[in-house]
N, C-alpha and C positions, 0 to 999 in steps of 0.2 A: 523635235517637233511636238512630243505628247508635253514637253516642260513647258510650253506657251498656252495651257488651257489654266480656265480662272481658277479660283480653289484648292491650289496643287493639284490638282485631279491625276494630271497626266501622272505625279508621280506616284501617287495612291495606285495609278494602274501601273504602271512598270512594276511597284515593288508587289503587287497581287501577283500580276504574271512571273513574278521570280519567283517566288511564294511555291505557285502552284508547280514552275518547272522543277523545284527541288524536292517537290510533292512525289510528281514522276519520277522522278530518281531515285528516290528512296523505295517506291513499290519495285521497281523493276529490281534493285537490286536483292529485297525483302522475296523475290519471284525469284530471282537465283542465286537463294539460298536455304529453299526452302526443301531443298534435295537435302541439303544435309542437316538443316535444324529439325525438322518434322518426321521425314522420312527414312530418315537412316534411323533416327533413332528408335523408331518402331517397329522396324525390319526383322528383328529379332523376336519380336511374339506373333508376326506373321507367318514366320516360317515353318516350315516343321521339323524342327531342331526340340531340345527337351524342354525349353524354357516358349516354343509357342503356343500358339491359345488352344491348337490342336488338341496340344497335349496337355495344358495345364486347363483348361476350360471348357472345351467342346466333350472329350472320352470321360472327364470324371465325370460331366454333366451327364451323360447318356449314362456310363455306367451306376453312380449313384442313386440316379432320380428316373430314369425309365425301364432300367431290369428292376427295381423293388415297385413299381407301378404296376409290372406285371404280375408281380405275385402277391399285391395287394387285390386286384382283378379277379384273379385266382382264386384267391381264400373269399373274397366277394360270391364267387360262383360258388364256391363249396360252402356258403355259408345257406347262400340262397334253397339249394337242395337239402341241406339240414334242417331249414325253417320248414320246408316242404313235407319231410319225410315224417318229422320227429315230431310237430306243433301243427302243423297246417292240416295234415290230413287227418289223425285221431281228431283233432277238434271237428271239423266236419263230418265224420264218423259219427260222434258221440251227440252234435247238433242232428242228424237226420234218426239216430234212434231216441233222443228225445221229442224229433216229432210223431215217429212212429206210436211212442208212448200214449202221446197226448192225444195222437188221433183215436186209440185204443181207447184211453179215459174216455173219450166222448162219446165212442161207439157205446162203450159200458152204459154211460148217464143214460144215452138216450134208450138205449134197452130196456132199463130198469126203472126209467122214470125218474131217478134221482136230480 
């Protein structure tokens, strides 16, 4: 029936729709088999066996890079109280008795008339 249209058409469509049916065929079966090309084969860094991500990517990650964060943190704070103790407060110390000074120098001038 589709072989009596002008153009070959009909057969340009049969051989699409064959096309396409072999199309389907191949996903569906591309769909069962994707249990064992994709997924098995990755089953094993899933798991937690020695070789999954648990263990080779998740605990080194935590242990190398979030315990030395903390004590990076750490010495941050203990640095901050050194800056505080050691620099920060003598220097302000030392800035309020040289105002002390200067207000004295002026009290002098103005006393003395100089």
């Amino acid at each position: 029936m589709c072989y009596h249209l002008p153009f070959n058409i009909g057969a340009n469509v049969r051989k699409t729709l064959t096309e396409v049916e072999n199309l389907l065929g191949g996903v569906t079966t591309m769909s069962d088999q994707a249990a064992d090309q994709v997924l098995l084969k990755i089953s094993h860094y899933v798991e937690d066996g020695p070789q999954g991500w648990k263990q080779t990517l998740v605990t080194p990650l935590r242990n190398n890079t979030l315990a030395p964060a903390g004590q990076v943190l750490a010495a941050v704070s203990g640095t901050s109280e050194a800056f505080k103790t050691s620099l920060h407060e003598p220097a302000q110390a030392a800035l309020q008795q040289r105002k002390v000074m200067r207000d004295q120098i002026a009290s002098f001038r103005s006393t003395h008339g100089l």
